[in-house]
N, C-alpha and C positions, 0 to 999 in steps of 0.2 A: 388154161392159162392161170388160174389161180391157183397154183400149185405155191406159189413162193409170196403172191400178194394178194392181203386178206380181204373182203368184199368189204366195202366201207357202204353204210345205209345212214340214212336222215335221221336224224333227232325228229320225236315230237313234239308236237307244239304246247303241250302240257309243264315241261322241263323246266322253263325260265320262271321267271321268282319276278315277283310286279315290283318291287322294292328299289329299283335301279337308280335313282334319279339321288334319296336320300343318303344312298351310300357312296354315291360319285362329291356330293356337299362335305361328307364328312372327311373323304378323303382327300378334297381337296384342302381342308380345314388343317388337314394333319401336315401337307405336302408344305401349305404356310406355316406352318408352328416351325417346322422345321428349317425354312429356311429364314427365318428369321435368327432363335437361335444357333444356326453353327454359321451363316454370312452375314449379315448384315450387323445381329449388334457389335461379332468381334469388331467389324472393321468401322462399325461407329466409334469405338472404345479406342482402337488406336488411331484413330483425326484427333478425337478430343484431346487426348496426349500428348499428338503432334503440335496443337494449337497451343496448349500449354506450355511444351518445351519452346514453342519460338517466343509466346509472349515474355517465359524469364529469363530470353538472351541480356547478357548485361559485360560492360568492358573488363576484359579479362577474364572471362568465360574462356578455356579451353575449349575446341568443338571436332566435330569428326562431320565433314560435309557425304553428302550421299554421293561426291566422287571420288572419294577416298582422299582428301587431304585432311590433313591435324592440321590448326591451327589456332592461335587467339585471336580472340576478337578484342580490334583496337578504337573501333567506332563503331556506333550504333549510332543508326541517323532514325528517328520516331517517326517523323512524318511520311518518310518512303517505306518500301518494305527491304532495305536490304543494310547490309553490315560489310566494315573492312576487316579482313583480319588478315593480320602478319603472321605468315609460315616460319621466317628465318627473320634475323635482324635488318635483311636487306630487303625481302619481298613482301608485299602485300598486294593482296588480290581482296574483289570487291564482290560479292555476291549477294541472293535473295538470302531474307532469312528462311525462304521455307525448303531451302537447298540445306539447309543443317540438317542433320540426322540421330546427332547425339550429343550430349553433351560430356564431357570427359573430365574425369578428377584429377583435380590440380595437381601439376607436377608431371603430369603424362607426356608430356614433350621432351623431356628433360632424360626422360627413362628412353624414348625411341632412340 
């Protein structure tokens, strides 16, 4: 019967390495180094961005909302968290300010 499948036999007990405990710490060590940085600080780095672009919404800011409308902002109320901004001469819609997603250089309305 062993013609095609090769006889498989026990390791001895001599083989393993007593070390196991210190190397599973360091690789844990390395497993956090790493996801530190490639997840966590990028996506620390873009909130604090985030937080930054809403605090400098101001009237007249062109903006691009993260559902895809262009618009100005025509009021900024401080005490809520949100903003109106006029799409068209006729419409205005009211939203959070943390629904903005960019803010856009002046005249960008004008070109769409």
């Amino acid at each position: 019967m062993s013609l095609f499948i090769s006889d498989a036999y026990a390791q001895t007990a001599g083989g393993q390495s007593q070390g196991g405990g210190f190397e599973m710490l360091i690789m844990l060590g390395v497993f956090g180094l790493i996801f530190y940085f490639l997840l966590y600080r990028p996506q620390a780095k873009r909130v604090k961005e985030h937080k930054n672009l809403i605090a400098s919404l101001g009237k007249g800011d062109e903006v691009l909302t993260q559902g895809g409308l262009v618009g100005r902002i025509t009021k900024v109320a401080d005490d809520k968290d949100f903003v109106e901004i006029a799409l068209n001469d006729e419409t205005h819609i009211v939203i959070q300010k943390s629904s903005v997603s960019a803010v856009l250089p002046k005249g960008t309305m004008k070109s769409i």
